[in-house]
N, C-alpha and C positions, 0 to 999 in steps of 0.2 A: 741849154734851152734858150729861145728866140722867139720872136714874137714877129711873123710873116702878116702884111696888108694887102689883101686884093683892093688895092685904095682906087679904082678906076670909081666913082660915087659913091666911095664909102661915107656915111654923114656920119663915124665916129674913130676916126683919125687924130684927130686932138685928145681925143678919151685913151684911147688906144697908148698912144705916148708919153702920153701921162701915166699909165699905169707901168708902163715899161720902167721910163725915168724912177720911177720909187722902186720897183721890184730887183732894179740894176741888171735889165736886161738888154740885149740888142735890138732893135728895130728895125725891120726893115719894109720898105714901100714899095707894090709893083704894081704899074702903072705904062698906059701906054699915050705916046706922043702927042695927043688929043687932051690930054691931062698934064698941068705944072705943076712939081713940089717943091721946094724947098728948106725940108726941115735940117733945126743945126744937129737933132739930135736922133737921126735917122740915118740909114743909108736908105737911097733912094737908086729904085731901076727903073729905067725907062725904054719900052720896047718900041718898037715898029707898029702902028696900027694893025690890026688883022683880027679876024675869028679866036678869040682864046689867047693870042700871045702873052699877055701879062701871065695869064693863067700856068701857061707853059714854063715860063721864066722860075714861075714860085712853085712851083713841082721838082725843078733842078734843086732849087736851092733847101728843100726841107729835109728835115734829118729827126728822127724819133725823136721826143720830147718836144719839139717844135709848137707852139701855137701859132694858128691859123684863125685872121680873120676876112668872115667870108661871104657874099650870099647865094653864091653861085654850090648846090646840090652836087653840082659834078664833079666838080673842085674839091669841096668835101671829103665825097666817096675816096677820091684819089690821096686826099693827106692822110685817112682811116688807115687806108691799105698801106702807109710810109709809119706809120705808128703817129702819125700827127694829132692834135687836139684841135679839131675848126669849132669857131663859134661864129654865130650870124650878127649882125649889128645892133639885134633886141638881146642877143643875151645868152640863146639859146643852142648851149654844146649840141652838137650833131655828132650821133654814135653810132657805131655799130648794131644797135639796137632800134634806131630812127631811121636810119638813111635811105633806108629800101623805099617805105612808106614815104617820104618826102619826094625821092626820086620818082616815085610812080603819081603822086600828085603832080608833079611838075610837068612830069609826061602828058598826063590826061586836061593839062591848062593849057598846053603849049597845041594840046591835036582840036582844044575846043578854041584857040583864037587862031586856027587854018579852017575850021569848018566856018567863021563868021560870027562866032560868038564874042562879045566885048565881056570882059572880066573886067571889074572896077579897080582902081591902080591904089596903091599904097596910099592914109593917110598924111597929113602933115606930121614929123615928126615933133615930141612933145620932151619937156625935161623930166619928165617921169620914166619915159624907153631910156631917156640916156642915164640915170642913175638904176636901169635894173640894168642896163649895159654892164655900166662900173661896174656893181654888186658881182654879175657872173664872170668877167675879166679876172676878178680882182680871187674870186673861189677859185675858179680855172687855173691861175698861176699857181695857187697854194697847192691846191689839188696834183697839179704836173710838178709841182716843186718835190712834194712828199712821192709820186711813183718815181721819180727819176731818183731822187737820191734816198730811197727804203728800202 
């Protein structure tokens, strides 16, 4: 098990690695040439700008037990169908059970700002999202820990 980053604006990458670093897992960062990483204790990809590339990169590289963090719905759908575990930067596992319903939201915001409609954009984030972040990172590993090896 591994811990995949669609880090292109991820605001919890530090979190993320941090939870990796204590669980003793691998980390890895995919991100595309518009975006710098550096970390010592990551491996870090870096794609070609483009539609989804990053996206594409961390699709090759996941493998069942895998967590995925992510906030892209599509991305999601696609770790589900690889056995993967994505979770979004607030915390929240996307399953088999959710993803439909997200995806058809996402649809129906994406057809209302082509018709002219403005959707209001994401708060500032707060240190309370980053500690329910932690919280569900930190159940997620335990969780994927206990299916992959029971």
């Amino acid at each position: 098990m591994k811990i995949l980053i669609d880090a292109d604006g991820c605001p919890v990458v530090d979190l993320t690695l941090q939870a990796a670093a204590e669980h003793g897992l691998e980390a890895i960062l995919f991100c595309d040439t518009s975006h710098e990483f550096k970390e010592k204790n990551a491996r870090v990809v870096t794609v070609d700008k483009g539609s989804d590339s990053a996206d594409f990169a961390l699709i090759r590289h996941v493998e069942p037990g895998d967590i995925v963090v992510t906030q892209d719905y599509g991305l999601a759908a696609m770790m589900l169908a690889k056995r993967g575990y994505p979770i979004t930067q607030n915390g929240k596992r996307l399953t088999d059970a959710n993803i439909d319903t997200l995806l058809l939201t996402r649809h129906a915001a994406k057809k209302a700002r082509r018709g002219g409609y403005r959707l209001k954009g994401p708060s500032k984030r707060t240190a309370e999202q980053d500690k329910d972040f932690q919280a569900a990172l930190r159940r997620l590993i335990e969780d994927a820990h206990t299916h992959c090896t029971g």
